[in-house]
Phi, psi and omega in degrees: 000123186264315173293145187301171187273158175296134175200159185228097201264328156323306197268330160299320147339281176312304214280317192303315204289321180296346201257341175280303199300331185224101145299339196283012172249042163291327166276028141273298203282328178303143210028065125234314169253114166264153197308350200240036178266316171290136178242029157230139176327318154319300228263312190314305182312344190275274192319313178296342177266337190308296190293007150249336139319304188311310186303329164282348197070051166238156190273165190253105169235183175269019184256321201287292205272014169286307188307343179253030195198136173306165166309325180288262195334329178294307191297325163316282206277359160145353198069181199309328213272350179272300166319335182314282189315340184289327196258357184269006226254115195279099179256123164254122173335339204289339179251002144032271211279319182256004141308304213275331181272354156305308184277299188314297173296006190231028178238304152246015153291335155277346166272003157314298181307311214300297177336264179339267212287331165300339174284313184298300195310319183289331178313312214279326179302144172248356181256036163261091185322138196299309169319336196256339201265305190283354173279330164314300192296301176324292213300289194297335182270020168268330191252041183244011183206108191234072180272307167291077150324301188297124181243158160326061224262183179257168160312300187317298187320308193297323183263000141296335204259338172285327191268005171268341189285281216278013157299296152346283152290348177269344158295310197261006172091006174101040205266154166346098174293348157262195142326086164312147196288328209066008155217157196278348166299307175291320183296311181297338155291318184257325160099054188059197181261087186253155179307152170074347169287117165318041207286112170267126138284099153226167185180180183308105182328136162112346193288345188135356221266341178284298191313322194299297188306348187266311164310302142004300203257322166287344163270013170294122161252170227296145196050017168240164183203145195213172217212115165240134162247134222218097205255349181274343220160125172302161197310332204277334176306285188332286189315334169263014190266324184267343150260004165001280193350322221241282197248037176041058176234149171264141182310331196273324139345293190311298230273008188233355168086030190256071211200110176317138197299338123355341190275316193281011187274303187280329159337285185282358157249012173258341198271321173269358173271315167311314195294294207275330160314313144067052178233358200240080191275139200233140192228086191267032171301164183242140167091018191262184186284180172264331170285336186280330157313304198315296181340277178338289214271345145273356157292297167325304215252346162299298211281318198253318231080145188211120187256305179214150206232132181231124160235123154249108141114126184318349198265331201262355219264082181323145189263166187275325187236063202310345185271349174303135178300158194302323201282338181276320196287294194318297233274282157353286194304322179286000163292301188290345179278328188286310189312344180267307179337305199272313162318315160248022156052077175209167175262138200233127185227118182223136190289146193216116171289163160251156191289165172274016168293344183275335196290320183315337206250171176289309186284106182263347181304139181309167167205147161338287170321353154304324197288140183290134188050054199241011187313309186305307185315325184286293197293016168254312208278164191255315160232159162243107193262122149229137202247134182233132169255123160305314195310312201304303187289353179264278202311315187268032155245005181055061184222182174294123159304132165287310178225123212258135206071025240218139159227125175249143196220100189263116179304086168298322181213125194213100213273357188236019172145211194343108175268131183118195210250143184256184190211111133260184163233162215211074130350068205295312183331320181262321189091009199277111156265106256191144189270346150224177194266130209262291168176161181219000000 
């Protein structure tokens, strides 16, 4: 090859400085770039400790990463005074993404080259069958670029792949195919919390869907690990919603210090039992986008493992595209929430208000055509949970509860079986919901 191979030395330069100024953006570069995407040496030796340190959870400064690496390897890569110029080297974070897809493509435009000419030289063998030389050749440039993982199969390929999936399950006893629910009614409808599913909650205000997701989060067992993004109410708000649950005090008590001395014993051992349990991360930033949640919750399954991802609310979630009509924003997101589901193989459960069309009917229980702005929302999600309380609507019409302490949770859309209405119970005082019935 006479000519140099495609490189860029600048935009590795750049994309590294960038990655000391924002570690997170490294959970971009992780499945796009592998270490051997950089082609000058240095930069490769740089990037690959980055990405183990991000991977330990250590924040990244140039004193931390002098400090992880020998003396020989610091002199490899230019030594201090070079990472210096790297990260002081005026660079805007604002460009990342087109850094990191700049280095990926000049990677596999050499491994393009590299093919072709090892193709050419077998070419030149006359005792080399022609066939083996273009089966080289297919075989290395169909495999020089695996930005797409999911690839094209045959029948054959699906129904290998169906019968080890039912295999699986048929090994583990018929066991969850998700996430548990935390409760067994619910688990046995839906089958869980499965990786790559869109689950929408929705319902009226007041009917449960924060008390449900809390509950939810709190019945996560030892080894699963779940994420809220939580856009209504501050972190110290959650944190005292979720132990109500627990200790069977009411919150607005909690949140106001209104609790006998005697409180603080079960206070402080349902509060260290959540600590050391430690699986449940929580993010009450407002407004963000679906890449910046996307960002987040692939920063969480990298560092920690990641199971099931919960947003409240889909209405708080910013569009990408404020001129766009409210129902095309709706549409984006709930598009851009499944495609991450499915993308960092986690269950993404988001929570949804319904329209003021239930308050209109005799019959206030939900129907599909309630959800706001929702043609997408129905055609993204894989299930639609909606909830309804008699008790909320016998107060504000001043009648008699039909069922009374009841939270009904109707499977409106369920791409894998059961359709219809389940029966929980529900405890506003507490926040408790229980598959039985407890006090009211």
């Amino acid at each position: 090859m006479d000519k140099p191979l495609p490189s860029d030395r600048a935009v590795e330069i750049a994309l590294i400085a960038n990655i000391f100024l924002n570690n997170d953006i490294i959970a971009d570069c992780i499945g796009m770039l592998k270490t051997s995407d950089f082609y000058y040496n240095p930069y490769k030796i740089i990037y690959s400790k980055l990405l183990e340190l991000y991977k330990r959870g250590i924040p990244i400064d140039l004193l931390i990463f002098k400090n992880s690496i020998s003396e020989e390897t610091l002199n490899i890569i230019g030594g201090i005074t070079h990472i210096s110029e790297i990260i002081n080297s005026e660079v805007s974070t604002a460009n990342y993404i087109e850094y990191i897809k700049t280095i990926k493509n000049l990677s596999t435009r050499r491994e393009v080259i590299k093919a072709c000419h090892e193709a050419l030289n077998m070419a030149y063998a006359e005792e080399i069958d022609i066939r083996d030389v273009i089966d080289t050749l297919e075989t290395k440039v169909l495999n020089t670029s695996d930005i797409n993982k999911e690839k094209t199969v045959d029948l054959e390929e699906l129904m290998s792949t169906s019968i080890n999936f039912i295999e699986d399950g048929y090994k583990s006893g018929g066991q969850l195919l998700g996430t548990t629910t935390g409760y067994k009614s619910l688990d046995n409808a839906i089958n869980g919390f499965v990786k790559g599913d869109l689950c929408i909650i929705a319902a009226r205000p007041s009917m449960g869907k924060t008390a449900l997701s809390m509950e939810m989060l709190n019945k996560l067992p030892n080894g699963k690990n779940g994420l809220i993004f939580e856009m209504e109410m501050p972190k110290g708000k959650l944190g005292i919603r979720m132990l109500a649950s627990r200790t069977y005090i009411n919150p607005q008590d909690l949140s106001k210090g209104l609790i006998k001395d005697n409180d603080f014993k079960v206070i402080l051992k349902e509060a260290s039992a959540m600590a050391c349990k430690n699986n449940v991360f929580i993010n009450c930033r407002t407004g963000l986008s679906v890449l910046e949640i996307r960002a987040e919750a692939k920063k969480i399954k990298i560092q920690n493992g990641l199971d099931v991802v919960f947003i409240d609310h889909i209405g708080k979630v910013r569009s990408d595209n404020p001129k766009a009509t409210t129902t095309d924003q709706i549409g984006q997101i709930s598009e851009g929430l499944k495609n991450m589901a499915m993308d960092l193989d986690i269950c993404c459960v988001v929570l949804s208000q319904l329209n003021r069309e239930v308050e209109r009917r005799t019959d206030r229980h939900p129907i599909m055509s309630d959800l706001r702005d929702s043609g997408c929302i129905e055609q993204d999600a894989d299930q639609i949970l909606m909830l309804y309380r008699d008790d909320y609507y016998a107060e504000q019409l001043g009648r008699k509860s039909k069922s009374p302490g009841v939270l009904e949770v109707l499977v409106a859309k369920n791409r894998d079986g059961f359709v219809g209405k389940l029966r929980l119970y529900y405890n506003a005082n507490y926040q408790i919901i229980s598959e039985q019935p407890i006090f009211h």
